[in-house]
C-alpha positions, 0 to 999 in steps of 0.5 A, spaced: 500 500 500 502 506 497 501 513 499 497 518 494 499 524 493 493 527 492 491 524 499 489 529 505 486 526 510 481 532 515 480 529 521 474 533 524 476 534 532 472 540 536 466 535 539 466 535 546 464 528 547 459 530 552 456 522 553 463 521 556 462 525 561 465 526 568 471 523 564 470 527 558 471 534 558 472 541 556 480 541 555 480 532 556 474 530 550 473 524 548 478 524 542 484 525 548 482 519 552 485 512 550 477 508 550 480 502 547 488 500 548 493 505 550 493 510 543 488 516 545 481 515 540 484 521 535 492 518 535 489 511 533 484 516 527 492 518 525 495 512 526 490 507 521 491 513 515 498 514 515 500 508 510 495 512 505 498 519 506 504 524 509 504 526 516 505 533 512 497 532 508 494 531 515 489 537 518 486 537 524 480 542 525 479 543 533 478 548 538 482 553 543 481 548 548 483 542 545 488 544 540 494 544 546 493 537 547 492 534 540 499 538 539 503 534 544 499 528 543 500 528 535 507 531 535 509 529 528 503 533 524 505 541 522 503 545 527 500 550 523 496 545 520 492 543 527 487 549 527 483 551 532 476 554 530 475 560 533 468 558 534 463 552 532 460 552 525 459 544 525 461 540 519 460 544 513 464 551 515 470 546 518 470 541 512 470 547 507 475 552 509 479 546 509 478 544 501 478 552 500 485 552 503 488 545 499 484 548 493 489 553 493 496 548 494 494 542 490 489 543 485 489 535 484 487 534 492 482 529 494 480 531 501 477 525 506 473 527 512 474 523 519 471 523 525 476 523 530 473 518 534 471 512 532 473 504 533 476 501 526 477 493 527 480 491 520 484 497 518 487 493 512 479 493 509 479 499 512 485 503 508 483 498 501 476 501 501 479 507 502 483 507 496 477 505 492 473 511 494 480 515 493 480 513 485 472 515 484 473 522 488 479 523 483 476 521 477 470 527 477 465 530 479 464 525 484 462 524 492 464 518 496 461 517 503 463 510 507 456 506 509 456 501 514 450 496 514 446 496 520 445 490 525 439 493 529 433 499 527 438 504 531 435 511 531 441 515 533 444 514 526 443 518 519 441 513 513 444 512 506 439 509 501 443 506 497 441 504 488 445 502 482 451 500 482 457 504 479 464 501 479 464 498 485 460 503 489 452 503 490 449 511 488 446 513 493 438 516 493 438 520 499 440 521 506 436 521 512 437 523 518 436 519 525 430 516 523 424 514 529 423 507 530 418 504 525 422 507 520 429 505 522 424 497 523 423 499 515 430 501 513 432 495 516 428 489 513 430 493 507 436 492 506 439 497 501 440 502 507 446 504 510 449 507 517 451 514 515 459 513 518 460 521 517 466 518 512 467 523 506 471 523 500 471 528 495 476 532 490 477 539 494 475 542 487 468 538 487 467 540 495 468 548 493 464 548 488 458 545 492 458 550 497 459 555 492 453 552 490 449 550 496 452 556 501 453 561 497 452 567 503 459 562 506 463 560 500 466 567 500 469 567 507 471 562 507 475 564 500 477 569 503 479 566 510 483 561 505 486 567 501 491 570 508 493 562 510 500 563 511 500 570 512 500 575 517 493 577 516 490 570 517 490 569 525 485 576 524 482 574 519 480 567 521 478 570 528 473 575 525 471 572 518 470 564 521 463 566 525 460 569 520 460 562 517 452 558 517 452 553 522 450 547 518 453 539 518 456 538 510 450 533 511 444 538 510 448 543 506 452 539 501 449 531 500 442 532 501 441 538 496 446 534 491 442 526 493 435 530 491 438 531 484 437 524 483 441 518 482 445 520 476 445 528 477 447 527 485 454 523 483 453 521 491 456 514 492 456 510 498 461 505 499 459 499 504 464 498 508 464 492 511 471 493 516 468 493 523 466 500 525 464 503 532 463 510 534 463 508 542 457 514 542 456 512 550 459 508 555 454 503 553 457 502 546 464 502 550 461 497 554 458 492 548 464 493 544 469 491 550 465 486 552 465 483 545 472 484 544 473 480 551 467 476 554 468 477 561 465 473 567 459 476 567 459 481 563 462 486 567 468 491 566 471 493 572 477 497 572 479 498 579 485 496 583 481 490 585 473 488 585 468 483 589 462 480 585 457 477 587 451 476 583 451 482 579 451 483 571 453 487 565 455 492 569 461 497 567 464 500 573 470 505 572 474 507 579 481 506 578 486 505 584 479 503 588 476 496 591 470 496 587 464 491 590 459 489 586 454 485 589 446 484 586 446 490 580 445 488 573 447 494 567 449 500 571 454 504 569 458 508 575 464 512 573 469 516 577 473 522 577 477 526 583 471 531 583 465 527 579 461 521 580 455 518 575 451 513 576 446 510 571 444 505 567 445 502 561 439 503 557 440 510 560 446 513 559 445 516 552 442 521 556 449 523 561 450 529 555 444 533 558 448 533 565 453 537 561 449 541 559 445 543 565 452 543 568 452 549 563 446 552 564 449 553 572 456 555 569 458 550 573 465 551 569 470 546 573 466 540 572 465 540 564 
């Protein structure tokens, strides 16, 4: 395997993580924490994507307040490549300063979006699929998303509907943001429906001229964000310019416009990516993932100095350097920090970023 030339992968890293909360915080989100081995979840993101391009063809888009961390966490990326937002514009903004920027180096560059925080298992599958999407994004007008086929009627995901085949892709007819529970049921007995695994691909060239198109009010500034790169005037520019910019995800903005055209006009392709992905999008996926990977006696992770068990099950219970004794629990979560403690359930925990956010409605800034 081959590094492309006109590769550059943009790994998107500015969310607060907040499902992971007390461990995930303002200056410590998810991305920064090692969830599953030593390497945190962002050094792991870098790790899979070196065979496929330069330390130099990276970017990161982040924020001031984690921007240090990934600098010392990722010390082999240019500096000025890891760039902090200098306030959240969701996806469309941060992906097109992006393509605006690599327009202007590389007139051939193909851009790969990345979440900085999801679980790949076979990264060997992982990078060939990648380099499939690679060579349709470099052969036009084209729009490369990474479908994951979905195991259950999950309601927390965008859905991809999926048509003809082209070249070893599937067109894609439309996108569908977190459908409710009958309708998720529907996509499933399907079977031409895909997890949207918010992975992209695209010519930097593709991915301007659609938000000259789509955003025609944000286009221009980040154009002209771009334009000062490398020069005195840009950390102003940035700074002043940046929030004017929509917010808006790259979903709403660019793919659900392009994929109503239709099949053929839209040149929106999903590729199935078949390479175990997981987005560890609470502590009960952690949990469900860990488990399958290790299978402990009774389906309890434990992290502690020791721990007792007595007729419990399915928990996960995080407190390093205690003794843990879990006697007759069965799903609960439990994790501690220095100065925070939660408690719930399994079939709860997609609701701990509300505790976030009340912690920030009584600005409660210490503990977030």
């Amino acid at each position: 395997m081959t590094k492309n030339s006109n590769f550059y992968p943009v790994i998107l890293a500015g969310g607060r993580g907040t499902r992971f909360w007390p461990l995930s915080r303002r200056k410590r989100a998810k991305q920064l924490l090692a969830l599953d081995g030593k390497q945190t979840m962002i050094q792991q993101t870098v790790a899979r994507l070196l065979p496929l391009a330069a330390p130099a063809k990276f970017w990161i888009i982040t924020n001031d307040d984690l921007r240090p961390a990934i600098l010392r966490q990722l010390p082999r990326l240019p500096k000025i490549q890891v760039m902090a937002e200098p306030a959240g514009r969701n996806t469309a903004p941060a992906i097109g300063l992006a393509a605006f920027l690599l327009l202007r180096q590389d007139p051939d560059a193909v851009i790969g979006m990345f979440p900085s925080d999801h679980v790949i298992a076979d990264e060997k599958r992982f990078r060939e699929t990648l380099e499939r999407g690679i060579a349709i994004a470099s052969a036009g007008e084209n729009i490369v998303v990474l479908g994951i086929r979905p195991t259950r009627p999950e309601t927390g995901y965008g859905y991809i509907e999926a048509g003809g085949s082209f070249e070893g892709a599937l067109r894609v007819r439309r996108f569908t943001e977190k459908p409710d529970a009958p309708t998720a049921a529907r996509f499933l007995q399907a079977g031409n429906y895909f997890w949207n695994s918010g992975m992209f691909l695209w010519s930097a060239r593709t991915l301007a001229d659609a938000l000259r198109e789509h955003l025609p009010k944000t286009a221009p500034l980040l154009e002209n964000i771009a334009a000062t790169f490398g020069t005195r005037k840009f950390p102003d520019t940035f700074r002043k310019i940046y929030p004017k910019c929509e917010n808006i995800s790259v979903d709403y903005a660019v793919l659900e416009p392009r994929s109503a055209k239709g099949e053929q006009a839209g040149k929106i392709f999903c590729l199935p990516a078949d390479f175990g992905w997981n987005d560890l999008g609470s502590w009960t996926a952690l949990h469900e993932h860990h488990t399958a990977k290790r299978n402990p006696p009774e389906g309890n992770l434990i992290t502690a100095a020791s721990n007792f068990v007595l007729n419990a099950e399915g928990n996960y219970i995080h407190a390093p350097g205690k003794f843990v004794a879990a006697v007759g629990v069965r799903d609960v979560v439990v994790v501690e920090t220095d100065d925070a403690l939660l408690i719930t359930t399994r079939q709860h925990a997609q609701d701990v970023g509300k505790i976030v956010k009340h912690l920030d409605q009584k600005k409660l800034h210490k503990l977030t």
